[in-house]
C-alpha positions as CSV (number, residue, x, y, z in Angstrom):
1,X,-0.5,-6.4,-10.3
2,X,1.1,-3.7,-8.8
3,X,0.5,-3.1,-5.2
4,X,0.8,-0.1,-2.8
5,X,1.1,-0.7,0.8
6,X,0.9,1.8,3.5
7,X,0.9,0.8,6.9
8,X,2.7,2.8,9.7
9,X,3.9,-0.2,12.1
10,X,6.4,-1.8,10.5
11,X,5.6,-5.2,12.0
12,X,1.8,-5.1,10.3
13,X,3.5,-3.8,6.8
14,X,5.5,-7.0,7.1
15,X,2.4,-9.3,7.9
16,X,0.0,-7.0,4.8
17,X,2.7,-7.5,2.4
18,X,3.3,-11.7,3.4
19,X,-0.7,-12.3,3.6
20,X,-0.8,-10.2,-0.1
21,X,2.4,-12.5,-1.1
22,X,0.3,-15.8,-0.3
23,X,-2.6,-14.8,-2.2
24,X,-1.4,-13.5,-5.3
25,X,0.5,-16.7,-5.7
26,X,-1.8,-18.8,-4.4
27,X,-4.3,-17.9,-7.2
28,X,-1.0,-17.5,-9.4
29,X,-1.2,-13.7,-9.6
30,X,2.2,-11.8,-10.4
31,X,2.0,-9.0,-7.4
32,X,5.1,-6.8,-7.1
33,X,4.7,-4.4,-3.8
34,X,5.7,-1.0,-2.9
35,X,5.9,-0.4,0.9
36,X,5.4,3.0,2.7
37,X,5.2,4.3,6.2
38,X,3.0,7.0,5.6
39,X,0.5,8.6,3.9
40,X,2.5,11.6,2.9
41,X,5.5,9.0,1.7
42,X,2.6,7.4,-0.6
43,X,0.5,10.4,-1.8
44,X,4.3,11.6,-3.2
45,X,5.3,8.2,-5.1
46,X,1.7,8.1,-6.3
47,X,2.2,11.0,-8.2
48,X,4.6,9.4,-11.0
49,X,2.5,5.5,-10.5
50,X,-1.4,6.5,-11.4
51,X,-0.8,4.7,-14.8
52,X,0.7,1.2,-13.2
53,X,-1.1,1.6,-10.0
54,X,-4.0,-1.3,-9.1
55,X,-4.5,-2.0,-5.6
56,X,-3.7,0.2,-2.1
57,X,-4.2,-1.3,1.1
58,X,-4.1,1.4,3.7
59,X,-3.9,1.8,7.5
60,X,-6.7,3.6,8.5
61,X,-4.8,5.0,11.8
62,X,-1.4,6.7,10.9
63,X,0.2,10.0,12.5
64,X,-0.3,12.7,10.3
65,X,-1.8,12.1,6.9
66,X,-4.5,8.7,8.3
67,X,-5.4,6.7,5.5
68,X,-9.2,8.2,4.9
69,X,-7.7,11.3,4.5
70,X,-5.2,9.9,1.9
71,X,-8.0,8.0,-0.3
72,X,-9.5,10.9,-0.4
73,X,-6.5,12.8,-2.2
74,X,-5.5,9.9,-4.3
């Protein structure tokens, strides 16, 4: 499963992406992660990762781009 994570404080990203981590392998799901700051950094990667793309978790609340806005354009 590949995962996108977007999350502006870098202290939650670290928690999302160790919760996600205890999960996957708790119900023995292969999860690899791709962390980003911002909505912009994601919306560009997304571009080239539609195909292999399955789950986005995204902070709602983020300077510029917020994470409504971004669902929106993915």
């Amino acid at each position: 499963m590949n995962i996108f994570i977007c999350e502006s404080r870098p202290e939650q990203l670290l928690f999302c992406k160790k919760t996600l981590t205890n999960l996957s392998g708790k119900h023995g799901v292969h999860a690899s992660f791709q962390t980003f700051p911002s909505g912009e950094a994601l919306l560009f990667e997304a571009e080239d990762s539609y195909t292999t793309l399955d789950l986005v978790y995204l902070d709602i609340h983020m300077p510029g781009v917020n994470g409504l806005e971004t669902a929106k354009r993915l």
